[in-house]
C-alpha positions, 0 to 999 in steps of 0.5 A: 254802518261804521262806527261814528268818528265821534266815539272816541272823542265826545269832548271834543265834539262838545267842545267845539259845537259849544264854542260855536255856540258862544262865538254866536251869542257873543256877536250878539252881545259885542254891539252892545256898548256902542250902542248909544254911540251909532248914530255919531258912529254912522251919521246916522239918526238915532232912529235909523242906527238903531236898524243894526240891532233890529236887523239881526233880530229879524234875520235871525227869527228867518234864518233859524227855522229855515236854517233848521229845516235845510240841516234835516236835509241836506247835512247839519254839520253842511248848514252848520259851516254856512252859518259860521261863514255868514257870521265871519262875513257880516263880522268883516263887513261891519268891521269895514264900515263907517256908514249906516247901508254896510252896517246893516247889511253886516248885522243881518249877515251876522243874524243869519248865523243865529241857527247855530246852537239849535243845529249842534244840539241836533248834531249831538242827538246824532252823533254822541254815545247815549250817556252823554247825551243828556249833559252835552244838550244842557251845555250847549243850550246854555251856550246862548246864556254864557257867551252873552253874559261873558262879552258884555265885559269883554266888548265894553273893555274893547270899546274903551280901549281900541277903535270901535271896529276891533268889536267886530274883528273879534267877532270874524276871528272867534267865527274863524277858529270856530269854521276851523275846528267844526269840519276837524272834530265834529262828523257829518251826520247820516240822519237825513230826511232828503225831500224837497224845500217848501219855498212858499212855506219859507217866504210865508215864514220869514213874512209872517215873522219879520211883521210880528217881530218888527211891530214888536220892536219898533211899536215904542218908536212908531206908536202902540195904536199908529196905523204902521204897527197895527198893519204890521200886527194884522198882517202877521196874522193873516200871512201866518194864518195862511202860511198854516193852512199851507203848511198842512196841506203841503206834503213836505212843510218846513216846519209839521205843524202836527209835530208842533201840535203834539202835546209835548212840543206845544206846551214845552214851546209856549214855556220857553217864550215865557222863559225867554221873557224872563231872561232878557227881563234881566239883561235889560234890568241889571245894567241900568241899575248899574249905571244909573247915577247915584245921586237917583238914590237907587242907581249905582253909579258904575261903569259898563265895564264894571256892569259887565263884570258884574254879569259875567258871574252869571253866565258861569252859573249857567254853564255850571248848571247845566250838568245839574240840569241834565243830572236832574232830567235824567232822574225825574225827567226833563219836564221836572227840570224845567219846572225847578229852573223857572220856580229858580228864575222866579225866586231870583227876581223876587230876591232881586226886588228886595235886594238891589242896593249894593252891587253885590246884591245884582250880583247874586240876583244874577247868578240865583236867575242864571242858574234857574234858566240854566236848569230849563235852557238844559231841560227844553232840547230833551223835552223837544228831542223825546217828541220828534223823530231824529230826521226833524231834529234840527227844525224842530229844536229850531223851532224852539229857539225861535220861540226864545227869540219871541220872547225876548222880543216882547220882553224888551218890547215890555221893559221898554214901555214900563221904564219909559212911562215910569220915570223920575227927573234928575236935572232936567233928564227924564230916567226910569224910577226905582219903581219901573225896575221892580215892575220890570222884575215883577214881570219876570217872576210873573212869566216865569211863574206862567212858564211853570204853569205851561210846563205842568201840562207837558206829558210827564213821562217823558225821561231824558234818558229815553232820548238818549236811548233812542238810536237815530235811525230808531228815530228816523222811522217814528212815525211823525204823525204819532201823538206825543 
């Protein structure tokens, strides 16, 4: 075989598959200020507006292990551009609307792009030289961190200034350059598994998901106890239940439940829900308080720009971290790291429970925060990686981005409850309490904490550097029944 096109430029390939990764957190970020505005926006009910968040986070649970899967088989750099074509076309299609149908359409256009950060941590494992291997994971793992933190700022200095939509071209023209760049610098790999798409497997999926996930979402609005949530809730069961036993009697799953099952994959999956619990924690905490007027006596009184620059420093901590992280996995193992960042992560939000009055404190609560997801967003692709063949690279790290996403989900679906039953009136406007806050960062410690406990269990034998060692085509051959 001849020599990868990638050996004399690694930096570059880095480079643009973590820019990639960016320009996909950034779609998700860049709605965020008009939000509250949507249902004027798209004459819509605030009920059915709020659809054009919801649906992006259901296409995006569907698309990332299917996604995953088809990136195994046909080609990662291959799904890899069809994601950036989708996130460019959804980015258009809202860009050109005024109503509600196209918008959502567009979201979830957008959403079926969110595959992307999993499948260039897969491309990486394929294509880079060993010792860069373990640094460039870390980076574009925390990719998803940085272009969130950094277009909160951006997308509020674009909405005060320039009409709504410009949000949006933003979005088509980064996804543009990104579309540009990838098939110049970043090779197609060789590792392929071939085989034949379990099509039941992925409508068995993205049923059993979309139920969960919108139950999640929309429980607050519908009601906890009301018939739809609890049948949505009862039919992820049952279909999931399904989809499993499916899944393990097919001969080509879309998703190896006995490669999840292993020891290493499971436990580093059930942490990174945790983990995902406490970083949205942040996203949806930090901002309000911000925002909040003064006269609450706890909020600060200031802009969503000025909530966006404040938020902007910690996703440069979590780029920064990342190279640590990576430098800590390969001296004690990924599974250290990953139990260093969440021990970071919990100690932030007990700084941020203490210190919370000036700006300056959200500021460094942020940042102590950050660079603890740093270190496990960069621990997880190697703890992953080290568990499964290089023929399931893409599905597997999928997989494990999916299960962020959940928790996400329930963090929102969480902090939603708390800051809605614990409230103050201030002239005739029910706000949440200081107290509700500090419960929300409680609860971020306490997953985070939960995700530390998971982590221990994970095999600890496990260094970064023997994934970076392991050749794709050594990877290729393991066999994928062998326990982890």
């Amino acid at each position: 075989m001849p020599a990868s096109p990638t050996a004399s430029r690694p930096n570059a390939v880095v480079a643009v598959l973590a820019l990639a990764g960016i320009v996909v957190s950034l779609m998700q970020t860049l709605v965020i200020p008009i939000v509250p505005e949507l249902p004027e926006l798209l004459d819509a009910p605030a009920s059915d507006a709020a659809w054009a968040v919801t649906a992006t986070l259901l296409a995006a649970a569907v698309a990332t292990p299917v996604v995953g899967r088809l990136g195994d088989m046909a080609g990662k750099r291959r799904m890899l551009l069809v994601s950036l074509v989708l996130l460019i076309s959804g980015s258009v299609v809202c860009a050109l609307s005024d109503s509600l149908i196209p918008m959502v359409a567009g979201r979830a256009m957008q959403g079926l792009s969110a595959a992307v950060i999993p499948l260039g941590i897969s491309i990486m494992r394929d294509e880079l030289p060993a010792e860069r291997l373990a640094g460039a994971t870390a980076l574009m793992s925390a990719s998803l961190g940085v272009g969130g933190a950094l277009g909160l700022p951006a997308a509020a200095l674009i909405a005060d200034n320039l009409d709504w939509h410009m949000l949006f071209w933003t979005s088509a023209a980064l996804g543009a350059v990104a579309l540009v760049l990838v098939p110049l610098l970043v090779p197609e790999s060789t590792v392929r598994s071939g085989g034949r798409f379990d099509v039941l497997g992925g409508l068995g999926m993205a049923t059993g998901l979309v139920c969960l996930l919108l139950a999640i979402s929309k429980g607050a609005d519908w009601g906890w106890t009301s018939g739809t949530t609890l049948g949505l809730f009862a039919a992820a069961v049952v279909v999931l239940a399904v989809w499993g036993r499916w899944e393990l009697r097919t001969p080509q799953p879309l998703v190896d439940l006995r490669t999840t099952a292993r020891r290493q994959v499971l436990f580093t999956n059930l942490a990174s829900i945790a983990i995902g619990f406490s970083m949205f924690a942040m996203s949806l905490v930090l901002p309000q308080l911000l925002q909040l007027p003064e006269a609450t006596g706890y909020g600060l009184g200031r802009s969503l720009l000025t909530a966006g620059l404040v938020m902007a420093p910690s996703g440069l901590v979590m780029m920064a971290f990342a190279p640590v992280s990576a430098k800590v996995s390969r001296a004690r193992g990924p599974k250290v790291t990953m139990m260093i960042g969440a021990l970071i992560v919990a100690a932030g939000y007990g700084l941020n429970i203490v210190l919370m009055s000036e700006v300056w404190h959200l500021v460094l609560a942020s940042c102590v925060i950050s660079a603890g997801i740093g270190f496990t967003y960069g621990a997880m692709p190697a703890l992953i990686m080290g568990a499964v063949p290089a023929s399931e690279t893409a599905a597997a790290n999928s997989l494990n981005t999916l299960m962020r996403s959940i928790g996400t989900s329930v963090a929102s679906a969480v902090a939603g409850v708390v800051l809605a039953q614990m409230t103050i009136s201030l002239r005739g406007f029910a706000l949440p309490s200081e107290n509700a806050f500090k419960v929300v960062m409680a609860v971020g410690a306490g997953a985070a904490l939960l995700s530390f406990v998971i982590a221990s269990f994970i095999p600890r034998h496990r260094p970064a550097a023997a994934v970076a060692s392991a050749s794709p085509a050594a990877g290729a051959e393991a066999d994928p029944a062998s326990v982890g």
